[in-house]
C-alpha positions as semicolon CSV with decimal commas, in nm:
position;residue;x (nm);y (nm);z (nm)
1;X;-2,358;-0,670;1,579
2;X;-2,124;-0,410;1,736
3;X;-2,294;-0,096;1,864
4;X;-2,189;0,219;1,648
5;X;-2,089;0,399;1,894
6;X;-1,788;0,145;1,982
7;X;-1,708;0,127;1,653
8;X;-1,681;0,507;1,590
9;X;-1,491;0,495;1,895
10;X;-1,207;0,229;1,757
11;X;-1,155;0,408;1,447
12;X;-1,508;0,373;1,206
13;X;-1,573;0,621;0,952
14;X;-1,830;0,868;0,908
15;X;-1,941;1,200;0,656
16;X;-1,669;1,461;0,728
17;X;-1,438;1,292;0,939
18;X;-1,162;1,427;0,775
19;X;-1,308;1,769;0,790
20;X;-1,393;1,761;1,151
21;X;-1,090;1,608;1,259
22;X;-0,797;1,699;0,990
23;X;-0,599;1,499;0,824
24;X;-0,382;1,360;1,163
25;X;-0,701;1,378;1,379
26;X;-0,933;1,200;1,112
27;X;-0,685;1,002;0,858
28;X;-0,625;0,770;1,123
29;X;-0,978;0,664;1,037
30;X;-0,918;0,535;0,682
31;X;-0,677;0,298;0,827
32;X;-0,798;0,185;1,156
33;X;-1,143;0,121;0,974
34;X;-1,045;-0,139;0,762
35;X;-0,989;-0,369;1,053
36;X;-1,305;-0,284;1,223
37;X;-1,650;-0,517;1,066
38;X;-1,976;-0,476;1,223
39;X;-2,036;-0,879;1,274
40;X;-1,855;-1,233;1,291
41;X;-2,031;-1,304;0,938
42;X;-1,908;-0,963;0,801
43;X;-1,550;-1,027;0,915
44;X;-1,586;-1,376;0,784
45;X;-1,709;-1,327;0,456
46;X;-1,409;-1,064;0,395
47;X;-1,153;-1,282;0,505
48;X;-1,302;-1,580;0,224
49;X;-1,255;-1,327;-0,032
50;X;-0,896;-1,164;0,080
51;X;-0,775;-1,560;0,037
52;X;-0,972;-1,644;-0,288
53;X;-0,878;-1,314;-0,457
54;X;-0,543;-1,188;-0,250
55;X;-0,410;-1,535;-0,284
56;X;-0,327;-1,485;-0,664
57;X;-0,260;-1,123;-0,654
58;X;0,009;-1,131;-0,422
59;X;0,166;-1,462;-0,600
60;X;0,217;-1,292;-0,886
61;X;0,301;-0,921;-0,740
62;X;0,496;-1,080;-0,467
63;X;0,427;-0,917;-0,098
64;X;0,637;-0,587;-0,128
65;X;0,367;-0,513;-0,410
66;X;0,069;-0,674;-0,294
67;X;0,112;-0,488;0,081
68;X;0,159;-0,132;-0,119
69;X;-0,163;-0,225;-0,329
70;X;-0,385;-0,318;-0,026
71;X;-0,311;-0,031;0,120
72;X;-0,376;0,191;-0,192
73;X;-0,690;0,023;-0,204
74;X;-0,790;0,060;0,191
75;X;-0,656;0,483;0,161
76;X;-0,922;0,503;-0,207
77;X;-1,172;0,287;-0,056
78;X;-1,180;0,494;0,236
79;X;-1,183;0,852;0,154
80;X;-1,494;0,749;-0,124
81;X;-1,669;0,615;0,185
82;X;-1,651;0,922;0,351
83;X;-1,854;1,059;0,135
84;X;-2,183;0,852;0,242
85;X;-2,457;1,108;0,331
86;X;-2,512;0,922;0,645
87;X;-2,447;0,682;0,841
88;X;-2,088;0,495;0,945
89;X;-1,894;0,289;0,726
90;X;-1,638;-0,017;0,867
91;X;-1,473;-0,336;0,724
92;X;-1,184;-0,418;0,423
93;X;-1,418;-0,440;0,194
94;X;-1,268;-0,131;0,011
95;X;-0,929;-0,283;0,013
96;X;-1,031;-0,618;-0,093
97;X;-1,261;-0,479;-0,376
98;X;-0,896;-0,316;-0,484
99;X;-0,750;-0,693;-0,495
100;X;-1,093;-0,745;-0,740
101;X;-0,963;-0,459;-0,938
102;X;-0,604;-0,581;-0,983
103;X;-0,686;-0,905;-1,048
104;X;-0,928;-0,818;-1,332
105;X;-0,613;-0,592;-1,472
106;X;-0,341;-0,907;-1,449
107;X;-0,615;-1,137;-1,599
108;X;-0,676;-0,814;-1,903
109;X;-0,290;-0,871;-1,972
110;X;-0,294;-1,240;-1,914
111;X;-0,048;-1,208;-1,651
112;X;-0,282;-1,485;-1,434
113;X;-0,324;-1,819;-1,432
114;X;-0,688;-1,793;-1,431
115;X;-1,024;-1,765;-1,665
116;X;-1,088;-1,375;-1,782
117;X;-1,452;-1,493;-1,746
118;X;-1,489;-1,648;-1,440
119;X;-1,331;-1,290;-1,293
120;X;-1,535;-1,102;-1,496
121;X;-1,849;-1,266;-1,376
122;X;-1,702;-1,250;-1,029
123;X;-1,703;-0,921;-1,056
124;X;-2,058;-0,884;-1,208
125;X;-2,169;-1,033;-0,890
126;X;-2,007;-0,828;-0,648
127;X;-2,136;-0,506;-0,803
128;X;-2,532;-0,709;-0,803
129;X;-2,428;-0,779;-0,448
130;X;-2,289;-0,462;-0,345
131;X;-2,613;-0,248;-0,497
132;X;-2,824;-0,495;-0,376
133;X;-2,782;-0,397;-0,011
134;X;-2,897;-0,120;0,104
135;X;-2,654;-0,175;0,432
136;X;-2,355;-0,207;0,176
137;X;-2,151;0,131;0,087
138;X;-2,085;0,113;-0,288
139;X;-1,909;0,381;-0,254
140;X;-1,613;0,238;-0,063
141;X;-1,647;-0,068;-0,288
142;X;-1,620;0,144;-0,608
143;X;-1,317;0,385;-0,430
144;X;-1,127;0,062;-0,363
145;X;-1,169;-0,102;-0,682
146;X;-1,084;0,159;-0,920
147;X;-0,776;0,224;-0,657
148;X;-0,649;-0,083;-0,665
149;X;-0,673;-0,123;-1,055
150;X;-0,519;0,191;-1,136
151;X;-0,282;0,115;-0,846
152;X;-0,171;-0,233;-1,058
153;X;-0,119;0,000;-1,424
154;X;0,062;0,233;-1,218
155;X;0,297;-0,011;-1,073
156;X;0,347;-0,167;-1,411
157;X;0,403;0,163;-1,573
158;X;0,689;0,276;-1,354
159;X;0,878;-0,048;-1,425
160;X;0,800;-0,001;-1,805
161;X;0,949;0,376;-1,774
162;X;1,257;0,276;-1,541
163;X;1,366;-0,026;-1,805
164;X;1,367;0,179;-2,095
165;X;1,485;0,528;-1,946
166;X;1,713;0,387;-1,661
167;X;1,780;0,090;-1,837
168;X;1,696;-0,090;-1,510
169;X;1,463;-0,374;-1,343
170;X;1,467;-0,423;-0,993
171;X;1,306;-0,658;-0,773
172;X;0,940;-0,566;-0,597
173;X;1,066;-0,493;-0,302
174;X;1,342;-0,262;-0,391
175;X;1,082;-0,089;-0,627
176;X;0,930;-0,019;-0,342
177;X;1,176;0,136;-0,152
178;X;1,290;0,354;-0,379
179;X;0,897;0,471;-0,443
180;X;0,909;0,524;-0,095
181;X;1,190;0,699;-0,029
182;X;1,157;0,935;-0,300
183;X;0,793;1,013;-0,171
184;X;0,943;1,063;0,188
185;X;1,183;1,283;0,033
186;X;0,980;1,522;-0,153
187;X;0,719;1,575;0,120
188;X;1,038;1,658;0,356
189;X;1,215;1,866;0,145
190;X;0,944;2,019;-0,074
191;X;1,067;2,189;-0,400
192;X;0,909;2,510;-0,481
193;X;1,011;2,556;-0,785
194;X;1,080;2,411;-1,114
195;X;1,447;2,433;-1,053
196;X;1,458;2,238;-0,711
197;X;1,206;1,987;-0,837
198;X;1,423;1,905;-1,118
199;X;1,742;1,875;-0,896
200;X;1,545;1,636;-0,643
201;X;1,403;1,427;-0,954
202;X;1,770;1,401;-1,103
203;X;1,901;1,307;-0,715
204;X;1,643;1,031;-0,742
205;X;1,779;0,928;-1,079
206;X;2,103;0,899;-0,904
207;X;2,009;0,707;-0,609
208;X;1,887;0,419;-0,848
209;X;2,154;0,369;-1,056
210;X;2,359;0,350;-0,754
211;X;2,155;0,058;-0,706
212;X;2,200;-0,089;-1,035
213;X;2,539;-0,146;-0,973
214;X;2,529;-0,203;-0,610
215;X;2,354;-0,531;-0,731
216;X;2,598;-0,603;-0,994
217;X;2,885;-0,693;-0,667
218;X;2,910;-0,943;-0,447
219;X;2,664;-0,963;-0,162
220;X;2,510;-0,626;-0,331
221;X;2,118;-0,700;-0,282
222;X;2,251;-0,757;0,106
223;X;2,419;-0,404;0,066
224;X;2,159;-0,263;-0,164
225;X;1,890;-0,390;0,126
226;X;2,066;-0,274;0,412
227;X;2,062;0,105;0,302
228;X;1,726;0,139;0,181
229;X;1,642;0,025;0,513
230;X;1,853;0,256;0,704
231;X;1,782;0,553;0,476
232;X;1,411;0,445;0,562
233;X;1,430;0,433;0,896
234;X;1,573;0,787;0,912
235;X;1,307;0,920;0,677
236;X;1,037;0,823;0,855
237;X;1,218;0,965;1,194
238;X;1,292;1,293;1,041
239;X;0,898;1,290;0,902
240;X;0,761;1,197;1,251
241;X;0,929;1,454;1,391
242;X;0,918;1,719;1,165
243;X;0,558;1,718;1,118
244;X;0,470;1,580;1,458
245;X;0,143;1,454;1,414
246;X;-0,001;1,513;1,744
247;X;-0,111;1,323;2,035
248;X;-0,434;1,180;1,990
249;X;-0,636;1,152;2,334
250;X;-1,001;1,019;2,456
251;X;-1,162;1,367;2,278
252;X;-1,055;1,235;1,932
253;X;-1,021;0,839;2,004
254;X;-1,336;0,821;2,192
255;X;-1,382;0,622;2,480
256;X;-1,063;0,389;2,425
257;X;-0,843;0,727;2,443
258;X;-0,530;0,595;2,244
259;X;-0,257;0,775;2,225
260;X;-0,049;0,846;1,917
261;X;0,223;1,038;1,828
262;X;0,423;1,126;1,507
263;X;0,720;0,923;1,619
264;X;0,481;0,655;1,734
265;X;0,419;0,574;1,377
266;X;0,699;0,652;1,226
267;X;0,871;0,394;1,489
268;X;0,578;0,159;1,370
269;X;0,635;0,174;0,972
270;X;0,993;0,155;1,061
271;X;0,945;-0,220;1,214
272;X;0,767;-0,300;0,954
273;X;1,008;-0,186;0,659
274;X;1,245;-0,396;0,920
275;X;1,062;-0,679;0,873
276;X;1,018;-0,618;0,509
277;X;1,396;-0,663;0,486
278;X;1,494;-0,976;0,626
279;X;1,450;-1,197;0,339
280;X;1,634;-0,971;0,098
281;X;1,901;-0,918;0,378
282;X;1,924;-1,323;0,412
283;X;1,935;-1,387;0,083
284;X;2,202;-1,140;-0,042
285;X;2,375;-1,252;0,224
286;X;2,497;-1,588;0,018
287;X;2,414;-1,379;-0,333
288;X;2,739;-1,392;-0,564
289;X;2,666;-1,074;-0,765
290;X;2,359;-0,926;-0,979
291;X;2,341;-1,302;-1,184
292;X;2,284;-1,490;-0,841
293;X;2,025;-1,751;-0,966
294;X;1,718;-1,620;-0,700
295;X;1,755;-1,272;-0,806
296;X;1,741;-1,400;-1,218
297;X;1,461;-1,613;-1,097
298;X;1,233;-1,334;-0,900
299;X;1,317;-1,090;-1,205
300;X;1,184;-1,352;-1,410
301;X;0,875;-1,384;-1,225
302;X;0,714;-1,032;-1,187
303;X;0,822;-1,001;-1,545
304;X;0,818;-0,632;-1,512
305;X;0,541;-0,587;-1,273
């Protein structure tokens, strides 16, 4: 068992963190928690149920998806947990109750390849499990799980709006880029009014028909790809910046006295959308135009999820 003061130290959470600390000197806690676990067997029996549950989640979500829902679930899981009376709370357990959640949903709409009452009862035991220990927080189980469900509809619902007011489907991981960059966008810019809001919402309405028929040419999902990564990347510069969340030193961090900065992580999530990219970059690469057979098949697959 880890001591609790190391793991308050590396990033566990506690009643009030975000009140104590704000949202840049305590939010780092919802994430930095979720890789924390108090023992070997804790860490091990989360990682058994991130590959029996995550394992058919993210096959039929595909990764773009089933990284955005983890960490919907880890952010709900999380800021429930915080509101423990006592004690600390670490581990994924939030995040992975969210997979519980969103597999439940795809198996509700059949969307699974697998028994609606073998997850049903799987969930039946994780809630006897979860209230049967005192140790357990319920609370970050609950946060996660109704996160990552409504997290699922939510994702399902956008495409369902976008095909029949857009009149267009695009694959998971440009989905995701445009949720993204239209988030980014309206917490840089910030409409105050009615009139502004509307303008932003019809510049977003713009942006992805643009990429409707970017993906109709030659090579367009490369194209498409390559500037929803750059547009990204400058996003999350211009966020870093602009908000500069501050340095965090040994007062907030604890004894390991890590330091981060607003570019920091911006400079991280932009890697990571980097990475994101490749295979979409690769594969448009040798794409002949929106019919390309692998862009037909993956629409196909998430079948409007």
């Amino acid at each position: 068992m880890l001591p609790g003061r190391t793991l308050l130290a590396f990033g566990a959470l506690y009643p009030g963190a975000l009140a104590h600390g704000g949202v840049w000197g305590g939010g780092w806690r919802l994430v930095a928690s979720g890789f924390l676990h108090f023992s070997p067997v804790h860490l091990l029996f989360n990682m058994v149920c991130l590959v029996s549950w995550g394992t058919a989640v993210e096959r039929r979500l595909g990764l773009a998806w089933f990284l955005l829902l983890y960490a919907a679930s880890l952010l709900g899981g999380g800021l429930v947990a915080m509101t423990e009376p006592r004690g600390i709370t670490a581990g994924a357990s939030g995040a992975i109750s969210g997979l519980l959640g969103a597999l439940l949903y795809l198996s509700l709409r059949r969307m699974v390849d697998m028994p609606l009452a073998g997850i049903a009862a799987t969930v039946a035991l994780n809630v006897a499990f979860t209230f049967g220990a005192s140790s357990i927080s319920w609370r970050g189980h609950l946060g996660g799980f109704v996160a990552g469900l409504l997290t699922c509809l939510g994702l399902q619902a956008a495409s369902w709006v976008a095909a029949r007011t857009l009149r267009c489907r695009f694959p998971e991981w440009l989905t995701l880029d445009l949720l993204l960059i239209a988030v980014l966008a309206a917490a840089i810019w910030r409409p105050d009014g009615p009139v502004a809001a509307g303008l932003l919402l019809l510049d977003i309405a713009l942006v992805v028909k643009a990429a409707d028929l970017a993906l109709c040419l030659q090579r367009g999902t490369a194209l498409v790809a390559a500037v929803a990564l750059v547009a990204q990347a400058g996003l999350l510069a211009w966020a870093g910046v602009r908000f500069g969340v501050p340095g965090l030193g040994a007062s907030s961090l604890g004894a390991s006295g890590l330091g981060v900065s607003g570019l920091g992580v911006a400079a991280a999530l932009a890697a990571a959308s980097v990475w994101l990219h490749l295979a979409p970059l690769r594969r448009g690469l040798r794409d002949q135009g929106f019919i390309a057979a692998g862009l037909q098949a993956e629409r196909r697959r998430v079948q409007g999820l």
